[in-house]
C-alpha positions, 0 to 999 in steps of 0.5 A, spaced: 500 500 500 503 507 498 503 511 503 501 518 501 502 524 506 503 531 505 508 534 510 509 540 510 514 546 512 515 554 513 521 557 516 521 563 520 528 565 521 526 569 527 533 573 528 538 572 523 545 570 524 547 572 532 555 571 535 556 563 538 562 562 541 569 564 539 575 559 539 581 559 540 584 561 534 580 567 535 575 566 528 567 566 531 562 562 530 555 563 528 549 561 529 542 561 527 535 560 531 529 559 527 521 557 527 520 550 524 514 549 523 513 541 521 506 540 518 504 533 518 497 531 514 494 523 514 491 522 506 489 516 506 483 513 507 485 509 514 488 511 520 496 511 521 500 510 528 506 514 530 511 513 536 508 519 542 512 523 548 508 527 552 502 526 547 508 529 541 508 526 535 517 523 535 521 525 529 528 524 527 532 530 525 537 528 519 542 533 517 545 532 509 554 532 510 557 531 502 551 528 500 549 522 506 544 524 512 546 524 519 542 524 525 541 531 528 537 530 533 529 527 535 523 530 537 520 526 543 523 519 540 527 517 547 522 519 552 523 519 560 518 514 564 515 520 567 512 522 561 506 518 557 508 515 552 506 509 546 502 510 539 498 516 537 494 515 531 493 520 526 486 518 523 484 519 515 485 527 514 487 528 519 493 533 521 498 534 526 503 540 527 509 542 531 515 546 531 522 545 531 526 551 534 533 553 534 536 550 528 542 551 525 544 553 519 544 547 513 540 542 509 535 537 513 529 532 512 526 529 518 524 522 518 518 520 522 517 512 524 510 509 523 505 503 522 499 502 519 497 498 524 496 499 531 499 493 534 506 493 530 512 497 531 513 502 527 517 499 522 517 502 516 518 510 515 516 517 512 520 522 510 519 530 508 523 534 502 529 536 503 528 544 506 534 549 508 536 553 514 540 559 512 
């Protein structure tokens, strides 16, 4: 079955470049804090399960280096004993949304472990297009 979702993005760069650190060649690093905001929409005609932190749908965030993905992060993927956690469903048509803040700058994708069913691990993964942090 061909797994049909759309995701979607907007970058909001919210202040631009600002100073990060100075190293001890005396050369500055920046950093850039941006507003992602992450889109997730269920086009199929049945419902779809995710892994869930804190009721948060969880994404891995990869980074492209000399063109391979490398992991950059995740969002509610590990989640601490003290937090509800398990499978969220997103039902047909429906939509889910979040937002990944302070983000440096580089090319990314995110990767979003799933299931069609709902007893099953979440073997099988989504990924969004490619987007740019400048």
């Amino acid at each position: 079955m061909r797994t049909v979702f759309f995701i979607l993005f907007a970058v909001i760069i919210l202040s631009g470049c600002k100073d990060k650190t100075t190293d001890q060649t005396n050369n500055s690093s920046q950093s850039v804090i941006a507003n992602i905001v992450v889109s997730l929409k269920n086009e199929m005609s049945s419902a779809s399960y995710f892994g869930h932190c804190n009721y948060r749908i969880g994404f891995y965030i990869e980074r492209k280096q000399n063109s391979a993905w490398n992991d950059a992060g995740n969002i509610a993927i590990l989640c601490l004993a003290i937090y509800p956690s398990g499978t969220l469903s997103l039902s047909a048509s429906q939509s889910y949304s979040d937002t990944i803040q302070e983000i440096q700058a580089g090319t990314y994708r995110l990767k979003f472990p799933y299931s069609l069913q709902s007893n099953s691990n979440l073997s099988d993964s989504l990924f969004s297009n490619e987007f740019v942090v400048q």
